[in-house]
C-alpha positions in Angstrom: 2.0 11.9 -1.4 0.7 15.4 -2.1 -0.1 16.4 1.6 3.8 15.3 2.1 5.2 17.5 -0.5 7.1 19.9 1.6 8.6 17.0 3.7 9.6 15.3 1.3 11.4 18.5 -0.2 12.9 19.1 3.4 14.4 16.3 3.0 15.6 16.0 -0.4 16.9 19.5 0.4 19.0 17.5 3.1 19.9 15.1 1.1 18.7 12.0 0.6 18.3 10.5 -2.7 15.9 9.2 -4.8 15.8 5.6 -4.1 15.7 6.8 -0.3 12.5 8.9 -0.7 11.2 6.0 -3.4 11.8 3.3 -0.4 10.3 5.6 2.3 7.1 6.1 0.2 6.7 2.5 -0.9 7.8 1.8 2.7 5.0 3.6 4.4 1.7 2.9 1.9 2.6 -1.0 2.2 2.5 -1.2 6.0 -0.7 0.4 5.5 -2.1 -2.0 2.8 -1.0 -5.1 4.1 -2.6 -4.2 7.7 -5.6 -3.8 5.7 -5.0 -6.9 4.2 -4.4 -8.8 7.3 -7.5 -7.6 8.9 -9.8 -8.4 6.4 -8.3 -12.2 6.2 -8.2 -12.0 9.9 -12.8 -10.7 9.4 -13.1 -13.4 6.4 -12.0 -16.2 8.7 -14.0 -15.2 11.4 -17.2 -14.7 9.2 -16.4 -17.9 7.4 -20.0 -19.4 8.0 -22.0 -16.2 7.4 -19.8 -16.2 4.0 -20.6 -19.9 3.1 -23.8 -19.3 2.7 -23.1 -17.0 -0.1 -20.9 -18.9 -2.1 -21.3 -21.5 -3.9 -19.3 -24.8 -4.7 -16.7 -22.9 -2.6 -15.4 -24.9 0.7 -15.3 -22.7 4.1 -11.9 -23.0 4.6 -10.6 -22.8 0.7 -6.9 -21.8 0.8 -6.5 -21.4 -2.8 -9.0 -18.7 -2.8 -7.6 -17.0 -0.2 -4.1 -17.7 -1.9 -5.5 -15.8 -4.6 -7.4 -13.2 -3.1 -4.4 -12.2 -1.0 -1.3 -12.2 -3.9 -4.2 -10.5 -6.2 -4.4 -7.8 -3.2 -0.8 -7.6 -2.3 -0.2 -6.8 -6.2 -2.8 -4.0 -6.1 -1.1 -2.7 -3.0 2.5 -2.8 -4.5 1.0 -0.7 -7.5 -1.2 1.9 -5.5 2.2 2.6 -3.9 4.4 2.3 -6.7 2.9 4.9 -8.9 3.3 7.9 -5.9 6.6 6.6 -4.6 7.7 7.1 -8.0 6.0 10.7 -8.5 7.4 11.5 -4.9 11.2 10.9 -6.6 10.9 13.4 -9.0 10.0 16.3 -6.7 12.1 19.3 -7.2 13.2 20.3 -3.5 13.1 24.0 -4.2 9.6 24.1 -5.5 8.3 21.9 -2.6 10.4 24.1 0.0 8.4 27.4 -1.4 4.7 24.9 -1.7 2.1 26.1 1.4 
């Protein structure tokens, strides 16, 4: 969020509102986190049997783990992009114009 200050003012300056920048933030750190997410279900399942070795009284192919894992990730994404997409809406256009 800091390293997109000055866009973010450029466009405030333009116009948008709040919710637009606040749904443009969120918008962009979830695609992020949930690719991240995907990926590393997408590695778990394929390193299933190196993992079953290291857990214990935990099936290969446990979906309520995975259940868990996932919503308990997903909710740590939503938050890591909550608290900048907030930040980003409070901005003040003519300060981030003048910020270099």
């Amino acid at each position: 969020m800091a390293q997109q200050t000055h866009h973010i003012g450029v466009r405030m300056a333009l116009g948008a509102r709040g919710a637009d920048i606040f749904r443009m933030v969120l918008k962009e750190g979830f695609v992020v986190g949930a690719l991240g997410i995907g990926i590393g279900i997408l590695a778990a399942f394929g390193l299933m049997r190196l993992i079953s070795a290291l857990l214990f009284g935990v099936q290969t192919h446990d979906v309520s783990v995975f259940a868990i894992v996932t919503g308990t990730l997903f909710l740590i994404t939503l938050l890591a992009c909550y608290l900048p997409a907030r930040r980003a809406t409070k901005v003040d256009p003519l300060i981030a114009l003048r910020y270099e």
